[in-house]
MISE-557164 format. One line per field, with one value per residue (C-alpha): residue number from 1; residue in three letters; x, y, z. Coordinates in steps of 0.05 Angstrom, whole numbers. Example, Ala and Ser with C-alpha at 12.3 -4.5 7.8 and 13.67 -1.06 7.14 Angstrom:
BEGIN
i <- [1_2]
aa <- [ala_ser]
x <- [246_273]
y <- [-90_-21]
z <- [156_143]
// end
This chain:
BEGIN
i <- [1_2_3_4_5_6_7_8_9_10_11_12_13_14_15_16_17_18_19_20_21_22_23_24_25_26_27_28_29_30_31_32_33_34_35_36_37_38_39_40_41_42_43_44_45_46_47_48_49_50_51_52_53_54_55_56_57_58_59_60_61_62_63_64_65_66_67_68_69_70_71_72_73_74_75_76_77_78_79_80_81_82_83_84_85_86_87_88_89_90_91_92_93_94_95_96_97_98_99_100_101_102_103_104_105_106_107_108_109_110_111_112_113_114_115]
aa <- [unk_unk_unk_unk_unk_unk_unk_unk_unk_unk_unk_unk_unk_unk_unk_unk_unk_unk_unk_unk_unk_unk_unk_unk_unk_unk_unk_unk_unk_unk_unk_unk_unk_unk_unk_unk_unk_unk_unk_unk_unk_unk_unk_unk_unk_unk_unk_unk_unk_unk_unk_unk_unk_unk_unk_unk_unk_unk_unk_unk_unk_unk_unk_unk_unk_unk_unk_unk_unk_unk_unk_unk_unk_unk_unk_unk_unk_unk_unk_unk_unk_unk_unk_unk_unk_unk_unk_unk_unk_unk_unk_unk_unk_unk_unk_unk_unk_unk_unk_unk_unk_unk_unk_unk_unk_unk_unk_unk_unk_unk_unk_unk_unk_unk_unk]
x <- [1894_1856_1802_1805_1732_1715_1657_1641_1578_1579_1518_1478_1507_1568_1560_1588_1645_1665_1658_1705_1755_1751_1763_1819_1852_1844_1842_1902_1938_1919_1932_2006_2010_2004_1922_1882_1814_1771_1699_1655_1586_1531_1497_1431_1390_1342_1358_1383_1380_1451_1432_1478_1459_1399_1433_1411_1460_1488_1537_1586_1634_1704_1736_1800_1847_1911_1960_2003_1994_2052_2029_1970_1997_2038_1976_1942_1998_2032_1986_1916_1937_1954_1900_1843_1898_1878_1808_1773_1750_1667_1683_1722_1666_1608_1641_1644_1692_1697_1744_1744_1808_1778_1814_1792_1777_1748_1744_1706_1720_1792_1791_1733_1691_1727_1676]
y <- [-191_-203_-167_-165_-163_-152_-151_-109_-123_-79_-51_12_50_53_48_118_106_48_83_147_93_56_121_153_95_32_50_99_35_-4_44_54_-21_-41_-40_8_21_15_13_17_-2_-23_-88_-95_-141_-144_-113_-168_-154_-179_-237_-217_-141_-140_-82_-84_-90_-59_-88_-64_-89_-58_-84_-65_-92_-128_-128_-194_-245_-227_-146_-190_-235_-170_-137_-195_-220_-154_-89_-122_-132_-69_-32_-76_-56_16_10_37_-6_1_-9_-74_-100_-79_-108_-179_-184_-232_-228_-267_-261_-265_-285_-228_-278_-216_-145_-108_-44_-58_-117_-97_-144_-212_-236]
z <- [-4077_-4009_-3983_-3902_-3875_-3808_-3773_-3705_-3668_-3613_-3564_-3589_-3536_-3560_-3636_-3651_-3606_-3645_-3707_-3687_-3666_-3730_-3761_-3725_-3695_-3741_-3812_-3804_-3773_-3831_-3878_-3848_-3853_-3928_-3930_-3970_-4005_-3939_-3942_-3882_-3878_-3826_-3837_-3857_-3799_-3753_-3685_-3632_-3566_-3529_-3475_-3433_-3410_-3449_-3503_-3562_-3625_-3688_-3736_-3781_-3828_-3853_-3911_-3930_-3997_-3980_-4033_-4009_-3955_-3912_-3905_-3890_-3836_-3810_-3799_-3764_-3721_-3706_-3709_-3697_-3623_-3614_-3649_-3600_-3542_-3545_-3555_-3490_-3440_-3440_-3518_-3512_-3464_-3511_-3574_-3611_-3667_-3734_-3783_-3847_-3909_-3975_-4044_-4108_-4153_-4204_-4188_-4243_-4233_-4240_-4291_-4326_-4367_-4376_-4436]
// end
């Protein structure tokens, strides 16, 4: 299993914007794709102020389960785009993405205690 983790920094401004999209607009898309179980959280860290219009920032991270790598690469190489193509324009200006594939090497709550 893979566990796709993405991270949005985006300027305070438009924090609950990004969240409503990430809600109604990119976990359905992942869902419909293959992905499941997501889990959305905002990172723990100090506040940083964005250099270039002096915004400050808030980051969260989505991680969604992948079953396989191809619904993985399908996702990545064919929805991806056009998820980040419908995101609003102030939103796409205000926001820094990172997104990192992880291997499960032991899930506990599924494979329970491996002593």
């Amino acid at each position: 299993m893979i566990l796709y983790n993405t991270t949005f920094c985006v300027d305070e401004p438009y924090a609950a914007e990004l969240i409503d999209f990430l809600k109604t607009t990119f976990i359905p898309a992942a869902y419909d794709s293959g992905l499941y179980h997501a889990l959305l959280t905002r990172v723990r860290a100090p506040r940083e102020q964005n250099g270039l219009n002096g915004n400050y920032t808030v980051s969260y991270a989505l991680q969604l389960r992948v079953p396989t790598d191809e619904i993985c690469h399908k996702f990545v190489d064919d929805v991806l785009p056009r998820i980040f193509s419908n995101m609003g324009h102030n939103l796409q200006q205000s926001l820094h993405v990172y997104c990192t594939e992880l291997d499960v090497i032991h899930d506990h709550d599924r494979d329970g205690d491996s002593r």
